[in-house]
Backbone as numpy.savetxt, mean C-alpha at the origin, in Angstrom:
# Nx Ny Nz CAx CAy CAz Cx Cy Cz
2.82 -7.38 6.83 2.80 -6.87 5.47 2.09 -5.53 5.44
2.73 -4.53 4.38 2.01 -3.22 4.74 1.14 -2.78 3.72
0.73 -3.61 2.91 -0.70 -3.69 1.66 -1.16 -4.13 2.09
-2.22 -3.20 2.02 -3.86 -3.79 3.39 -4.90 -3.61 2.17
-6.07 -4.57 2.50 -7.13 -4.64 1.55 -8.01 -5.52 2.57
-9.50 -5.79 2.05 -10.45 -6.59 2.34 -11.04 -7.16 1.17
-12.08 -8.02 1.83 -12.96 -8.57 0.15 -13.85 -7.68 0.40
-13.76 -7.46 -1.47 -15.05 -6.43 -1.68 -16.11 -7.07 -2.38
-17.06 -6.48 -3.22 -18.32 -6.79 -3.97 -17.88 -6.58 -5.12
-18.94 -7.17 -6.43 -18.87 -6.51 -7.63 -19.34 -5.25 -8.09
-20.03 -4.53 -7.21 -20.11 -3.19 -7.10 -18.84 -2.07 -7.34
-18.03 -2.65 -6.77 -16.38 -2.20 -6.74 -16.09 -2.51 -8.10
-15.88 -3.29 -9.03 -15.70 -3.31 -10.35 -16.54 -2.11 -11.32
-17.84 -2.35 -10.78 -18.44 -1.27 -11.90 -17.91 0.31 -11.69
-17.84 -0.02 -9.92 -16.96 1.79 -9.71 -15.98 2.10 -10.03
-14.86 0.97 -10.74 -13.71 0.81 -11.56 -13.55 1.00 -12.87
-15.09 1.04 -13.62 -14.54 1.24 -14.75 -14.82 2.66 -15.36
-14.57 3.45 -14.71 -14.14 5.24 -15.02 -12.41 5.03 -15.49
-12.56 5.51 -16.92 -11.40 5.56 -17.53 -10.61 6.78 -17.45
-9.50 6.56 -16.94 -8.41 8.14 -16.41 -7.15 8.10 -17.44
-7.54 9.10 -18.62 -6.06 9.24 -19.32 -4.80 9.10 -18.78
-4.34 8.46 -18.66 -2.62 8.69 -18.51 -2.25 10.39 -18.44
-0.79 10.75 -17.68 -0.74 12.05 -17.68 0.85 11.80 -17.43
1.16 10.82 -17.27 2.66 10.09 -16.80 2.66 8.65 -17.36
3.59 7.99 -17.49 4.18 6.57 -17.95 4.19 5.78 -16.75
3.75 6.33 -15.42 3.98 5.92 -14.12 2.85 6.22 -13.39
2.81 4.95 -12.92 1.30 5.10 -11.76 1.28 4.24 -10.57
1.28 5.07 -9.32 1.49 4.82 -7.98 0.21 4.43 -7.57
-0.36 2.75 -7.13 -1.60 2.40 -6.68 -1.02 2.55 -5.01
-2.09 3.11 -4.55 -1.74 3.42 -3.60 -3.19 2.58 -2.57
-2.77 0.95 -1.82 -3.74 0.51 -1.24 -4.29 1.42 0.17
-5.60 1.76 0.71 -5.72 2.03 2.07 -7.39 1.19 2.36
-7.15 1.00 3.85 -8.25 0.55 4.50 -9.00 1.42 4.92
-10.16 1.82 4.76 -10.93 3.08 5.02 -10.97 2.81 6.81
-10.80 3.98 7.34 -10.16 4.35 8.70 -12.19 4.07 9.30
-11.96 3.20 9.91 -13.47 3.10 11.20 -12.78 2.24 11.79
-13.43 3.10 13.39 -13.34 2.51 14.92 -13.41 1.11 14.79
-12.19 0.28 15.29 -12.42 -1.26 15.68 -12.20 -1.94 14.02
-11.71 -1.29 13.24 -11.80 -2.19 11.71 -10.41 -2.05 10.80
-9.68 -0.89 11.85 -8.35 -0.94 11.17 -7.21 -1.16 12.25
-5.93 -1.31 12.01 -4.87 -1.52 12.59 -5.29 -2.50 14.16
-6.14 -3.42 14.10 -6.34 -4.06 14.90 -5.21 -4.93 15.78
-4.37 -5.45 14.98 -3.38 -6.15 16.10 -2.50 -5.49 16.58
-2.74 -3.58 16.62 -2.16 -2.46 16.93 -3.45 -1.96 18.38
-4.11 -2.41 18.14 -5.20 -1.62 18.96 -5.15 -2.89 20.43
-4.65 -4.08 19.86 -4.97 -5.17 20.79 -4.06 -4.80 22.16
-3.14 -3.93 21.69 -2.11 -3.48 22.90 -2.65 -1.42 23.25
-2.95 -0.99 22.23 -2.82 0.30 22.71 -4.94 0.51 22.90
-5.81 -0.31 22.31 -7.23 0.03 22.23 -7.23 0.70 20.98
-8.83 0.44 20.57 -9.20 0.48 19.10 -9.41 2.41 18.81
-9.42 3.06 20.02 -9.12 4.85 19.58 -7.81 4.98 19.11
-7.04 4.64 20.04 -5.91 5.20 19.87 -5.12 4.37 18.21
-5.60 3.07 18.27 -5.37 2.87 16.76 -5.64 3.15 15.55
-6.81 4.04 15.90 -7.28 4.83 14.98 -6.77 5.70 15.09
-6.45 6.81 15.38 -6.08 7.85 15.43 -4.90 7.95 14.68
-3.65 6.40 14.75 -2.65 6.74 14.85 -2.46 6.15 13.40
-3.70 5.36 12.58 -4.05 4.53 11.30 -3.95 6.34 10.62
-5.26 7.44 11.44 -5.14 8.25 10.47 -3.75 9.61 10.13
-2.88 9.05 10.88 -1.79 9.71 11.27 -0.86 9.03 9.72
-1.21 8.19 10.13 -0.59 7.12 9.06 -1.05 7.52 7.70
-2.22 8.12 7.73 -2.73 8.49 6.19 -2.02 9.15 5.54
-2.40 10.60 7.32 -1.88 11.82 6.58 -0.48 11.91 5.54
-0.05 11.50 6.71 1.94 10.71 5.94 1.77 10.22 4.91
1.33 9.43 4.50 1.14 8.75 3.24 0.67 9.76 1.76
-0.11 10.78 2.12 -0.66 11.79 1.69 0.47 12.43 1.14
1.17 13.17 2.20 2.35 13.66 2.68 3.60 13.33 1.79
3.66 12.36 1.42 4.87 11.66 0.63 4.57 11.61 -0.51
3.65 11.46 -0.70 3.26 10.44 -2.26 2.63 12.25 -3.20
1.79 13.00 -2.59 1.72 14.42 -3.25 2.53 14.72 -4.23
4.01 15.10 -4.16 5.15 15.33 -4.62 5.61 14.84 -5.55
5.31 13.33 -6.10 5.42 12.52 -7.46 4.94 13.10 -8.45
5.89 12.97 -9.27 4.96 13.59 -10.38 5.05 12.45 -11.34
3.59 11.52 -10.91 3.19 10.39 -11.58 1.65 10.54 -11.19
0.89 9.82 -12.10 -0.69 9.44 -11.79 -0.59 8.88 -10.15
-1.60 9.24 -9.81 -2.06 8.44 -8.14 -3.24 7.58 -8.10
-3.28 6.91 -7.73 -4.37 5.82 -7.58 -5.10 5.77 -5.81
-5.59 5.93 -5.66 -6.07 5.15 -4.19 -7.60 4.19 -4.16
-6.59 3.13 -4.17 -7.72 2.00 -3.94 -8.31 1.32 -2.77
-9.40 2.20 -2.40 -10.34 2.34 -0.70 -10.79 0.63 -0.78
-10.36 0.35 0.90 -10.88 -1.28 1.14 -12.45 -1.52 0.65
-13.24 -0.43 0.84 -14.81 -0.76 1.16 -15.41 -0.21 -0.04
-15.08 1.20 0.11 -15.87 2.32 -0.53 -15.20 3.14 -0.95
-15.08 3.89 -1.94 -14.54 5.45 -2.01 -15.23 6.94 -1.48
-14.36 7.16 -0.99 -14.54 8.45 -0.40 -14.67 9.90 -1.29
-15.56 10.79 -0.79 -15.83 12.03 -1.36 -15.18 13.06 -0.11
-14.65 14.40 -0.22 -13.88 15.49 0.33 -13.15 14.08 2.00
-12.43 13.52 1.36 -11.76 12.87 2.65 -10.38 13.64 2.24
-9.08 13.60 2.89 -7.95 13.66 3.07 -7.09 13.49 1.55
-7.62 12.81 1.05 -7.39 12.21 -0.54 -7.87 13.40 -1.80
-6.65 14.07 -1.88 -7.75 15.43 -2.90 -7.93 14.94 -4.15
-8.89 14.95 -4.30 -9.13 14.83 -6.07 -8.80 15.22 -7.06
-7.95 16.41 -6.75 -7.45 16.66 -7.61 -5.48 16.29 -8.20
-5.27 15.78 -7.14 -4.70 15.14 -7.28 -4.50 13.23 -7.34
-5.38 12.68 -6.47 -5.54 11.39 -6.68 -7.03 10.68 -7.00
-6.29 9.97 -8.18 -7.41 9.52 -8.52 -8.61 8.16 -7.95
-9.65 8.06 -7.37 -10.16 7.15 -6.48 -10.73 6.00 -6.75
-10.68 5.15 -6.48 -10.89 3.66 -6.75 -11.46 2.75 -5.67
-12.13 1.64 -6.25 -12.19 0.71 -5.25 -11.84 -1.12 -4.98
-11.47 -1.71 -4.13 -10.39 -2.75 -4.54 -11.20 -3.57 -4.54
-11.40 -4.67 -5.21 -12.52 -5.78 -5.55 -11.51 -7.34 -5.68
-12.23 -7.97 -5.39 -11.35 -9.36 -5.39 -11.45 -10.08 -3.95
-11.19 -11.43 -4.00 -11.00 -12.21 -3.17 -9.87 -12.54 -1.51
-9.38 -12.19 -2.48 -8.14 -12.01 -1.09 -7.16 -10.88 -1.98
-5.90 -10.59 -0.95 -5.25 -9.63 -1.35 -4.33 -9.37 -2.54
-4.01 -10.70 -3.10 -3.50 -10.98 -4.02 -4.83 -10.79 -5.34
-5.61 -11.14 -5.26 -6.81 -11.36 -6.50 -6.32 -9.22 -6.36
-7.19 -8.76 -5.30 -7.07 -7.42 -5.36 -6.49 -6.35 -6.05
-4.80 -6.91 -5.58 -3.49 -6.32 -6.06 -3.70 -6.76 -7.20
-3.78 -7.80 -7.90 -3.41 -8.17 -9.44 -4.39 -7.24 -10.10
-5.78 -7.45 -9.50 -7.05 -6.39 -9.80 -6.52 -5.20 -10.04
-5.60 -4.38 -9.64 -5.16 -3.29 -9.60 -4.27 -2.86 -10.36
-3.69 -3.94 -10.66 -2.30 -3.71 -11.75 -3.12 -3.63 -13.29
-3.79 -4.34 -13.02 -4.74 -4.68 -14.39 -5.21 -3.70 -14.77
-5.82 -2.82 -13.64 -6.59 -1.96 -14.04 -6.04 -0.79 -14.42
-4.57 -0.14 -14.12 -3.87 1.07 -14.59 -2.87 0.22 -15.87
-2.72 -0.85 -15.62 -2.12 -1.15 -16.83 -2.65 -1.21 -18.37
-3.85 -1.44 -17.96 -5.51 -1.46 -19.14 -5.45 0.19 -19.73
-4.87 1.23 -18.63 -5.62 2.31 -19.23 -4.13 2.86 -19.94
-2.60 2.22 -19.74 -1.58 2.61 -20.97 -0.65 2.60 -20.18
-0.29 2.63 -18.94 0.99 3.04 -17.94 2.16 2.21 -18.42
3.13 2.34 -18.37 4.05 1.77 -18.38 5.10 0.92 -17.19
4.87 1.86 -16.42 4.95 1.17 -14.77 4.55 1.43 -14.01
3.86 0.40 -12.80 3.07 1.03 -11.87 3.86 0.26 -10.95
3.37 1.05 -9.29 4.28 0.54 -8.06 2.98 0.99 -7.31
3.36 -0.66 -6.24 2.10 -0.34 -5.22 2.24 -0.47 -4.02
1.72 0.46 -2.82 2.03 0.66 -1.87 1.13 0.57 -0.87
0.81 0.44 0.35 0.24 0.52 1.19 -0.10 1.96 1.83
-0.76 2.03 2.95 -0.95 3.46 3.35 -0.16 3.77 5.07
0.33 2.83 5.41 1.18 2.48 6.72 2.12 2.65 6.91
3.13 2.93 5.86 4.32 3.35 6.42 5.30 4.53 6.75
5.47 4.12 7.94 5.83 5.93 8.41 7.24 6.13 8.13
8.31 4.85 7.67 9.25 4.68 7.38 10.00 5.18 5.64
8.46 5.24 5.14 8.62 5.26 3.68 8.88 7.18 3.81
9.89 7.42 2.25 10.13 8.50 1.85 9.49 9.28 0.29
9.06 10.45 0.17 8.66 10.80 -0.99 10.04 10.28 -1.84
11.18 10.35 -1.63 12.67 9.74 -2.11 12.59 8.79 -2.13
12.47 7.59 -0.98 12.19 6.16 -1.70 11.33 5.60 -2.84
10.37 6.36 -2.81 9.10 6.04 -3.97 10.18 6.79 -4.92
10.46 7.55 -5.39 11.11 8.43 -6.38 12.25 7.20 -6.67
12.85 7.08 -6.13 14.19 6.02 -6.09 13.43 4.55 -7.00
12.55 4.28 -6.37 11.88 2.78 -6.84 11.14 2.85 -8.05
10.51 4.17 -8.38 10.69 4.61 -10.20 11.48 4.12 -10.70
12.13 4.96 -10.63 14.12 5.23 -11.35 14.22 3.91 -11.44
14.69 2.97 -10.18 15.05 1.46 -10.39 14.06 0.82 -11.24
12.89 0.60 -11.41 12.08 0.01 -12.00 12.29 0.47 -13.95
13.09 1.14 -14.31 13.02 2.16 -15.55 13.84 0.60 -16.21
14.84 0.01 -15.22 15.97 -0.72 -15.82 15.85 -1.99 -15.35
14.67 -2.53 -14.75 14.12 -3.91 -14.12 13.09 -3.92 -14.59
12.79 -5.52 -14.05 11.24 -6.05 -14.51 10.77 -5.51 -13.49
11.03 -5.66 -12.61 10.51 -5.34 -11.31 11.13 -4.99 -10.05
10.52 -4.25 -9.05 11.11 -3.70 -8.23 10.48 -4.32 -6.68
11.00 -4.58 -5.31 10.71 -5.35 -4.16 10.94 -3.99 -3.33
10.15 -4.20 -2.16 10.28 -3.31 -1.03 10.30 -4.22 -0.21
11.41 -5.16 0.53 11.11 -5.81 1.97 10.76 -5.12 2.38
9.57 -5.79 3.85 9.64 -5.51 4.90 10.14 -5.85 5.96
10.73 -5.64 7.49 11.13 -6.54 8.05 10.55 -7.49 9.08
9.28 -7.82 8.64 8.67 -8.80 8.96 8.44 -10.02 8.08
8.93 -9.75 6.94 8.97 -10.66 5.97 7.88 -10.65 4.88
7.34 -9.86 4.94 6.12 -9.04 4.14 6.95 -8.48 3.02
6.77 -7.31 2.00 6.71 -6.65 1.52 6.08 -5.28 1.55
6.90 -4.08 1.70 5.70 -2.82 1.31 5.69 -2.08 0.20
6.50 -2.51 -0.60 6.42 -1.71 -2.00 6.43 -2.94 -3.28
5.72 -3.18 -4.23 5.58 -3.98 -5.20 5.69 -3.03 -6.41
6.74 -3.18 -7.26 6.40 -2.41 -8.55 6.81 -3.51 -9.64
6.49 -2.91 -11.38 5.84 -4.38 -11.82 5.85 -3.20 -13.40
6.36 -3.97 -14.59 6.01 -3.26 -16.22 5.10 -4.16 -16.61
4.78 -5.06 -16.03 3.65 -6.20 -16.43 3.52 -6.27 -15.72
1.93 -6.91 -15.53 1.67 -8.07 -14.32 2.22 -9.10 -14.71
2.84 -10.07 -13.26 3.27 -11.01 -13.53 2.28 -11.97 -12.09
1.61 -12.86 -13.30 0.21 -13.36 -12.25 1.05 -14.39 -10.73
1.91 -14.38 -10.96 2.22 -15.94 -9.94 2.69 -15.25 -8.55
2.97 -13.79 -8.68 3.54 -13.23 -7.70 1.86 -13.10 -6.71
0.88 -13.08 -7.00 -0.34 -12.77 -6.99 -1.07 -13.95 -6.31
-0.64 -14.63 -6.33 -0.94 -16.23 -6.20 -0.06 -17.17 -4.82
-1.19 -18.35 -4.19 -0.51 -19.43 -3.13 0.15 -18.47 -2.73
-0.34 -17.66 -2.00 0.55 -17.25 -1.02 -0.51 -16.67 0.51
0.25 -17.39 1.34 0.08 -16.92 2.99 -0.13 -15.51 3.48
-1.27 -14.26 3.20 -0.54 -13.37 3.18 -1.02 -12.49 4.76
0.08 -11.78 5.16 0.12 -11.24 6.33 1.65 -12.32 7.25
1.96 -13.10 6.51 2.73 -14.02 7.18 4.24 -13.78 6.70
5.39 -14.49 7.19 7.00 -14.15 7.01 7.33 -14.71 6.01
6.19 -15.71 5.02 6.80 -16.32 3.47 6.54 -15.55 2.51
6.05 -14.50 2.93 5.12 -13.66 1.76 6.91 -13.12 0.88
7.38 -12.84 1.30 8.80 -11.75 0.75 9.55 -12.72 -0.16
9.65 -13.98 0.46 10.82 -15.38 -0.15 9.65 -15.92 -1.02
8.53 -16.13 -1.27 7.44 -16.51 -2.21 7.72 -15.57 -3.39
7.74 -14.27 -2.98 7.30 -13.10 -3.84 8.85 -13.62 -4.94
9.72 -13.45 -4.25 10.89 -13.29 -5.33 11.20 -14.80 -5.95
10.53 -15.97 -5.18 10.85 -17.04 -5.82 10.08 -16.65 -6.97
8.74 -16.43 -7.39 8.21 -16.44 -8.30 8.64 -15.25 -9.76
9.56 -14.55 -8.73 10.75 -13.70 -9.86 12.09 -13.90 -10.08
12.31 -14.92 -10.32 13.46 -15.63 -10.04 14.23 -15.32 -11.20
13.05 -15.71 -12.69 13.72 -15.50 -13.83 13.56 -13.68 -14.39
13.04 -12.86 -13.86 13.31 -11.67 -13.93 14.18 -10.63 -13.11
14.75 -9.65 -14.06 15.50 -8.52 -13.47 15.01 -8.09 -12.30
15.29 -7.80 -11.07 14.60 -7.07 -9.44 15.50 -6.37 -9.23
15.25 -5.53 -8.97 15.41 -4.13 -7.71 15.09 -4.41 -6.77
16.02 -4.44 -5.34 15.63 -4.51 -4.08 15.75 -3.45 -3.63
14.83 -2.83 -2.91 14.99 -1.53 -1.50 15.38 -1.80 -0.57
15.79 -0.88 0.11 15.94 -0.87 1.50 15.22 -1.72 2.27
15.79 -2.67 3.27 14.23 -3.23 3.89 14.13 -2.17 5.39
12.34 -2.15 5.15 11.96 -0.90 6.07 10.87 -1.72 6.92
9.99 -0.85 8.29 9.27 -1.72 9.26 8.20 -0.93 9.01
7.50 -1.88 8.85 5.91 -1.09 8.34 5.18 -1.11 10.26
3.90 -0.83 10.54 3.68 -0.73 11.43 2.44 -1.48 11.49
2.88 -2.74 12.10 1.07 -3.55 12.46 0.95 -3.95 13.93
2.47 -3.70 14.92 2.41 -4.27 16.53 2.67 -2.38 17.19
2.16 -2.52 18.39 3.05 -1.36 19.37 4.53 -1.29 19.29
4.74 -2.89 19.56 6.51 -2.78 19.34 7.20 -1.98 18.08
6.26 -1.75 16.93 6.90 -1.24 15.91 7.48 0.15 16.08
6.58 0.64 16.98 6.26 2.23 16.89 6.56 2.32 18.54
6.56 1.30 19.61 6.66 2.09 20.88 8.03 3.15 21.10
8.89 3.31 20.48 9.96 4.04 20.68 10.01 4.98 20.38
9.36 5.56 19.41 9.34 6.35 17.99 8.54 7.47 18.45
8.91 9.05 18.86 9.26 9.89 19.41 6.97 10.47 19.48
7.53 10.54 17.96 5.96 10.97 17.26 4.85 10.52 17.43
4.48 8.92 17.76 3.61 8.40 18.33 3.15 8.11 19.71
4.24 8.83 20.34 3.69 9.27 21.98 2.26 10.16 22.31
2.08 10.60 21.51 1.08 11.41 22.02 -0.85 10.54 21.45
0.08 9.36 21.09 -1.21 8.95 20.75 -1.78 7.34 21.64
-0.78 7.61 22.79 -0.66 6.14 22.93 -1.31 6.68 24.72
-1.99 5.38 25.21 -3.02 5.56 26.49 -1.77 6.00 27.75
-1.77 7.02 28.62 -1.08 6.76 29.31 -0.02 6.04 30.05
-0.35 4.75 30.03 0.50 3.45 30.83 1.41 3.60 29.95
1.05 3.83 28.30 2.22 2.99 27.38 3.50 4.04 27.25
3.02 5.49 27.64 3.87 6.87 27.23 5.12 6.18 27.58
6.47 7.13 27.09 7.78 6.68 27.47 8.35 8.31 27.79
């Protein structure tokens, strides 16, 4: 699955409640795991080592950065731990947050709540991992969401990487396995009786196998693994 989060504190709530006018009808939460040695992309590092998974987590940012700039919707980035000051994330364009809750689902719902509280009309949420994703796909999954309840991003691990939503709808949020192949067939059972938009299904990146082929991540990978 390519929405990454941790449990946070209630500290993270009080840093949540800075109220951000609306500036769009649309707001892109955008989840990331704050990038330290040995604490991100781990079952990525278990094959290539915990540098080179870093390196290639912040490669992953930049992209994410990279894509999502270009919307012209509110930005959200909701940091696993902490929020960041002059990181990669400009302020002046995205607005910073921090994700609070129990598991990833409490989190995510945490999140919907919280741009939905301040007037949005639709929000879509994404992870910070995928190198597959397009400033056009996000643009596309707007648009679809204008004429649905909601909008799905398979992944093809059976995850999800894009969730968009005109309400929260709590059950999608809920009993669910997450990081595992029921997460995608859970998600839509619990939208069964609403309008969906499906995307493209795309491969987010959590093994070597995802990425060993893939031209661009050669230069980040230990010798043995180069191709």
């Amino acid at each position: 699955m390519a929405i990454l989060g941790i449990k946070n504190d209630d500290n993270a709530r009080k840093d949540n409640d800075v109220f951000h006018y609306p500036t769009s009808k649309n707001a892109l939460i955008i989840f990331t795991r704050n990038a330290e040695l040995g604490k991100c992309k781990t079952r990525l590092a278990a094959t290539v080592g915990d540098e080179s998974a870093l390196e290639i987590y912040k490669f992953l940012l930049r992209h994410t950065v990279d894509i999502t700039t270009p919307l012209n919707v509110d930005k959200f980035v909701f940091y696993s731990v902490k929020k960041r000051d002059n990181d990669l994330w400009d302020e002046t364009i995205f607005r910073k947050k921090t994700q609070y809750g129990d598991d990833l689902g409490i989190r995510m719902q945490n999140a919907f709540d919280d741009v939905f509280e301040m007037g949005y009309s639709r929000a879509i949420i994404i992870g910070s991992d995928m190198y597959d994703m397009t400033t056009n796909d996000l643009q596309n999954a707007f648009n679809k969401l204008i004429d649905s309840d909601a909008v799905v991003g398979p992944a093809k691990d059976g995850g999800y990487y894009l969730l968009g939503m005109k309400e929260v709808q709590q059950a999608v949020f809920k009993n669910k396995t997450w990081g595992t192949d029921t997460v995608l067939e859970s998600t839509l059972a619990d939208l069964k009786d609403k309008k969906i938009a499906l995307l493209d299904k795309k491969n987010d990146v959590d093994y070597y196998e995802d990425i060993a082929d893939i031209e661009v991540f050669q230069q980040f990978f230990p010798a043995e693994l180069k191709k």
